[in-house]
C-alpha positions in Angstrom: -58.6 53.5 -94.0 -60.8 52.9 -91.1 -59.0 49.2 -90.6 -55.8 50.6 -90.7 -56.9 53.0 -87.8 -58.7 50.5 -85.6 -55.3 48.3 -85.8 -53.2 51.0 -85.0 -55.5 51.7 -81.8 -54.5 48.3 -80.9 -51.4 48.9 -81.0 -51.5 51.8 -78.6 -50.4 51.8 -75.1 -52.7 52.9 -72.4 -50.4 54.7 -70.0 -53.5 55.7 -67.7 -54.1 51.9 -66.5 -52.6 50.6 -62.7 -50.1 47.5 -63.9 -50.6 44.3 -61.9 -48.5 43.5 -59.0 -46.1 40.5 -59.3 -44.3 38.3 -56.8 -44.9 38.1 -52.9 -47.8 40.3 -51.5 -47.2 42.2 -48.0 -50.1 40.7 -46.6 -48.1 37.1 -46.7 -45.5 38.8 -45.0 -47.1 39.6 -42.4 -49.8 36.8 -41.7 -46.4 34.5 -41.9 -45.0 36.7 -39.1 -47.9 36.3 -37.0 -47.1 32.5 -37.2 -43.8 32.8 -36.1 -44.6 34.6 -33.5 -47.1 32.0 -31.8 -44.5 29.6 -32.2 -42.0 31.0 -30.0 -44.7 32.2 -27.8 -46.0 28.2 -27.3 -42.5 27.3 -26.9 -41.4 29.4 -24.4 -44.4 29.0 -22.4 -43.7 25.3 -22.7 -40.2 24.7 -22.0 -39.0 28.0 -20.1 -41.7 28.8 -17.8 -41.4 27.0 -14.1 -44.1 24.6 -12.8 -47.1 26.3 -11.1 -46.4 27.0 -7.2 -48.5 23.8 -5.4 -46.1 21.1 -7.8 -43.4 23.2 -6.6 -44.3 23.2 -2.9 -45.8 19.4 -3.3 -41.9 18.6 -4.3 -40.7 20.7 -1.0 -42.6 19.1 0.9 -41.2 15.9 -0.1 -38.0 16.6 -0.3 -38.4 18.1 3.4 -39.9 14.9 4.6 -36.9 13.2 3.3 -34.4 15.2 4.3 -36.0 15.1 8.1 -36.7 11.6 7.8 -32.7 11.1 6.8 -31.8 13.1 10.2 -33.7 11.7 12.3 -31.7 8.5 11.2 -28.5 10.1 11.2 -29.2 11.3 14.7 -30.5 8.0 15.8 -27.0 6.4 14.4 -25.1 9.6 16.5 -26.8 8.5 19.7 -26.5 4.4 19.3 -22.2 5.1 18.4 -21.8 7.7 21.4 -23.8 5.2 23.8 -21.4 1.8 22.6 -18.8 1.5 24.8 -16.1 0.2 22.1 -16.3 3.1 20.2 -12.9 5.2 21.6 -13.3 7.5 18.1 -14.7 11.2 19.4 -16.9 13.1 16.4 -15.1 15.9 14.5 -16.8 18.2 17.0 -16.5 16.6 19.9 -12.4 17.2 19.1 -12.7 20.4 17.9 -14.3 21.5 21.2 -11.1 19.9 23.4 -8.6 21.2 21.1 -6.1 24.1 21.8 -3.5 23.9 19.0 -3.3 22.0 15.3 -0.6 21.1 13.9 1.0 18.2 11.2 3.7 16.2 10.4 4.9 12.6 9.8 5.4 8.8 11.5 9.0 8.4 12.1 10.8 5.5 13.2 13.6 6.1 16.0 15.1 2.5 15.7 15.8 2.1 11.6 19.3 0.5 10.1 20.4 0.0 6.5 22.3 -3.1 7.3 26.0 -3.7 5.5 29.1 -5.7 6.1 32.0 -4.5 7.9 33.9 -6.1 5.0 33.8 -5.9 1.4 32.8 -8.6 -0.8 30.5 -10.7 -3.1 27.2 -11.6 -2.1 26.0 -14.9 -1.7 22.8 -15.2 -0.2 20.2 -13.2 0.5 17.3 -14.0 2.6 15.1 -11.2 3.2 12.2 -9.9 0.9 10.4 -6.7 1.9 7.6 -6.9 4.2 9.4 -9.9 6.1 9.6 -9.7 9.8 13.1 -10.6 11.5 14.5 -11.0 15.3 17.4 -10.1 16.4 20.6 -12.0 14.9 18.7 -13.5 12.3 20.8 -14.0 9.7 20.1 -11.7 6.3 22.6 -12.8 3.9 26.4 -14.3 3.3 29.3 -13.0 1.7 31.8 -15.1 -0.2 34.1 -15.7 2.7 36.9 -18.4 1.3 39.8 -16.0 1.9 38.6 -15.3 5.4 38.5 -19.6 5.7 41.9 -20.0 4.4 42.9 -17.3 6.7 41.3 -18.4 9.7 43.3 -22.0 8.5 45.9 -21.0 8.8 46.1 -19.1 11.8 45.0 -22.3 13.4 47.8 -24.1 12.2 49.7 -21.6 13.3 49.0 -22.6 17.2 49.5 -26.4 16.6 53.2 -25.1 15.5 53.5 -22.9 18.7 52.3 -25.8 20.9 54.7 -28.3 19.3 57.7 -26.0 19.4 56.7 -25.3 23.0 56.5 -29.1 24.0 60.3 -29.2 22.6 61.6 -26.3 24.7 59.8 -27.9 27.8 61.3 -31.6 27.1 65.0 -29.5 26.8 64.5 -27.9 30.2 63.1 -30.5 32.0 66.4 -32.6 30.5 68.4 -29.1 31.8 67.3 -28.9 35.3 67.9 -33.0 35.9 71.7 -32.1 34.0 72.2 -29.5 36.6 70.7 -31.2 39.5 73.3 -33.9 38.8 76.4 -31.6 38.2 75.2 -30.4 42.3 75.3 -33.2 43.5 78.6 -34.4 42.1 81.4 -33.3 44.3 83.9 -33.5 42.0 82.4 -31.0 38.9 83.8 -28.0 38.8 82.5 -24.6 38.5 82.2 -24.0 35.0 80.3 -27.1 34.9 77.8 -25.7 37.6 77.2 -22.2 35.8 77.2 -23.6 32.1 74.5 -25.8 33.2 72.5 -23.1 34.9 73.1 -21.2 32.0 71.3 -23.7 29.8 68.5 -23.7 32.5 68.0 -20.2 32.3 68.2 -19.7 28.5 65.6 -22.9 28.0 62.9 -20.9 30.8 63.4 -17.6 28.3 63.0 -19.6 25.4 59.5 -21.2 27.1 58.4 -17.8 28.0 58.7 -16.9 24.5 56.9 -20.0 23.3 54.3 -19.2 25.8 54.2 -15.5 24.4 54.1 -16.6 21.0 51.3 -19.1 21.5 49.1 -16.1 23.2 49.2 -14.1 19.9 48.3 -16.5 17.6 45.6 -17.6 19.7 44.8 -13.8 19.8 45.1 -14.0 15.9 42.7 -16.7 15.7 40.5 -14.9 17.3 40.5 -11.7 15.3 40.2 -14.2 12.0 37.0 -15.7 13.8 35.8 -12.4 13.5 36.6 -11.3 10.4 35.0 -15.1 9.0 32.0 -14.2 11.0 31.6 -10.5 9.7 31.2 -12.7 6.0 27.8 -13.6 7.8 25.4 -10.2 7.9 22.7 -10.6 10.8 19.6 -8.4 11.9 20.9 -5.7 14.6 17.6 -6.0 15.9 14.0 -6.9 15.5 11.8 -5.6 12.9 10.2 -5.7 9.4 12.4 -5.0 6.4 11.4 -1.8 4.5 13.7 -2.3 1.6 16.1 -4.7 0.1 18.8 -3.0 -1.7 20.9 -6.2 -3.0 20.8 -9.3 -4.9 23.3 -12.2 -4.8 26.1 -11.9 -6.8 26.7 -8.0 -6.3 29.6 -6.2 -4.1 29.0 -5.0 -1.2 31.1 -2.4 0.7 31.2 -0.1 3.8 31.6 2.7 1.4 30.9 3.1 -2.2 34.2 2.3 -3.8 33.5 0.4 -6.4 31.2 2.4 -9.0 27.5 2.3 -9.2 27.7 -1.6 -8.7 28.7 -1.8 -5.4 26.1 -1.8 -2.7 26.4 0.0 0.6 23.6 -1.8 2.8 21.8 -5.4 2.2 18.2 -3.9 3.3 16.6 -1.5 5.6 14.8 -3.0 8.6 12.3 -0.8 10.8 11.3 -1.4 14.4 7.5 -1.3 14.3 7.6 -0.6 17.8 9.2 2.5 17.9 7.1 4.7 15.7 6.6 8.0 16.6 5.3 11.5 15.9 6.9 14.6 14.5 5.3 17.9 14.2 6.6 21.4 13.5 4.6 23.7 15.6 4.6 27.2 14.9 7.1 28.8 18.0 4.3 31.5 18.6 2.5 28.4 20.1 5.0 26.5 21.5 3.9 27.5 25.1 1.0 25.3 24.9 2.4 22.6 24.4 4.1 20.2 27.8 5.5 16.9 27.7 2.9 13.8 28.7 0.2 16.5 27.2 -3.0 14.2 25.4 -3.0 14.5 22.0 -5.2 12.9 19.3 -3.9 11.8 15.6 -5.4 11.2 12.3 -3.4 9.6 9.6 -4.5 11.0 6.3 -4.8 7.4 4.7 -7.5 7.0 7.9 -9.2 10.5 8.2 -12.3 9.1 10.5 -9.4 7.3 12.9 -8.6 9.0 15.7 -5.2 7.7 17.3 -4.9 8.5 21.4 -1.1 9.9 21.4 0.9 12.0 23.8 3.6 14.4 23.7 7.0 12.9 24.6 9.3 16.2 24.6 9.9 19.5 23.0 13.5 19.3 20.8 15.0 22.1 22.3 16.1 23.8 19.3 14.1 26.3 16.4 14.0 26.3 12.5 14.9 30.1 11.9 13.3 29.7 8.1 10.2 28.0 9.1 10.1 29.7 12.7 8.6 26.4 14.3 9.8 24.2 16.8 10.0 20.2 16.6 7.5 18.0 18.9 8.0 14.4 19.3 4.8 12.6 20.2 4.0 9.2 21.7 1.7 6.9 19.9 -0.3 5.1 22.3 -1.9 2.6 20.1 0.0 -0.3 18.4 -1.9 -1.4 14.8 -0.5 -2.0 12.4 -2.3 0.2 9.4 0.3 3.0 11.2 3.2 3.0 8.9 6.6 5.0 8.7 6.7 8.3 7.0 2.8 8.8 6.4 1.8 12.5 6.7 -0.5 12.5 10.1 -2.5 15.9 11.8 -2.8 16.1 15.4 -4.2 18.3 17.5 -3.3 18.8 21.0 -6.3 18.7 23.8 -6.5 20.8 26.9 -5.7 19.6 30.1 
């Protein structure tokens, strides 16, 4: 019996006893915070905080050093360009201190032709490419002119006709007049004979007056066939530089577009160089500053540090009502040739 009670003692559970903690303690929680924490700490006083104050002002210094060091050459270059006499370009402030009135618009050409044919026809020859410079009655291309040749032909012929025909009626009068000096001078013809030989006199002078008529308009007519032969041959109006060339040979060309899409109205666009000007809209609420011969300095905005002497050639007396401005055409008083047609250009316009 007393076995049997020591095993069942064994078998009891003691309910009074503290059971044993399993798993993660707190105290590993919390030293593992700590680490975490000195981490960020390190970090951020590595990577976020600024340098100390001297390596900062050690770097102002230099960069102070440089940046006087860099105007002092700057000014240096200022004084050496303003003291050369070839430089003609004024600095940014220099203009700005002379100017009353801004204003911008474009280079325009006041001599520029599309050149065409006064006739219609098929192109031959062309002998312009763009960029090319030509003088005056140059020749820029041909039409087909065979019809005009055959034309011309034959009005020639036409005058060796006249002239023979008028050689005829000469020989017949000259035979008429010796006819009726003869009948004169016989005393025995009679009157009929006198007058009917007068008569033939007379009729042979109308019929030479006729030819002589006759012979005047066809020379007349060969004439106006020269002309239209020549107008087969297109030439430069004037001197210039071709802009565009709007044909090829074998295409129509015509006054007027008659023909469809494939006829051409001009043979190329030529531009004298030489008569670029300004045009500006200037706001009419400033208009009274501005007066013709007035100096006026340009910049192109392909050349923004180019300053271009210029000078106002009139006011167009007339006003835009939507844009309320008035148009100002302005001299260019330098001739290079970097100034093209239509590029946008500011000006402003200097006191007097």
């Amino acid at each position: 019996m007393g076995d049997k009670s020591e095993l069942l003692q064994q078998l009891k559970i003691d309910r009074s006893a503290t059971p044993s903690a399993s798993g993660i303690k707190l105290w590993q929680v919390a030293i593992a915070m700590i680490i975490c924490v000195a981490i960020t700490i390190w970090l951020s006083l590595t990577f976020l905080v600024p340098a100390p104050a001297g390596a900062n002002a050690n770097s102002a210094s230099l960069t102070k050093a440089k940046t006087s060091e860099t105007s002092a050459a700057n000014s240096n270059t200022a004084s050496n360009t303003s003291s050369s006499p070839q430089n003609n370009a004024a600095t940014p402030s220099a203009r700005n201190s002379d100017t009353i009135l801004n204003s911008s618009g474009y280079i325009t050409a006041r001599r520029m032709a599309t050149v065409s044919s006064e006739v219609m026809g098929l192109i031959t020859e062309v002998n312009v490419e763009e960029g090319m410079r030509v003088e005056q009655g140059q020749i820029l291309a041909r039409l087909d002119d065979s019809l005009a040749k055959v034309n011309y032909d034959f009005a020639v012929a036409q005058i060796a006709v006249l002239e023979a025909r008028r050689k005829s009626i000469v020989a017949n009068l000259n035979e008429a007049q010796l006819s009726n000096q003869r009948i004169l001078k016989n005393t025995y013809s009679s009157e009929a004979d006198r007058t009917g030989a007068f008569a033939i006199q007379q009729s042979l002078l109308a019929n030479l007056e006729s030819a002589d008529a006759d012979l005047q308009v066809a020379k007349i007519e060969v004439r106006r066939q020269q002309e239209r032969l020549d107008d087969h041959v297109i030439r430069a109006p004037f001197s210039g530089v071709v802009t565009q060339k709007n044909a090829q040979p074998g295409e129509i060309v015509a006054p007027s577009s008659a023909g469809g899409g494939f006829t051409r109205t001009g043979i190329c666009t030529i531009v004298d160089m030489s008569s670029l000007e300004i045009e500006v809209d200037v706001n009419e609420s400033f208009i009274g500053r501005v007066y013709p011969d007035q100096k006026v300095e340009a910049t192109l905005d392909a050349y923004p540090d180019w300053l271009i002497p210029a000078s106002v050639i009139a006011t167009i007396p007339t006003a835009d009502r939507a844009k309320a401005t008035v148009q100002v055409r302005i001299r260019i008083d330098a001739d290079d040739p970097r100034i093209l047609p239509e590029m946008g250009v500011k000006v402003g316009f200097l006191k007097e």
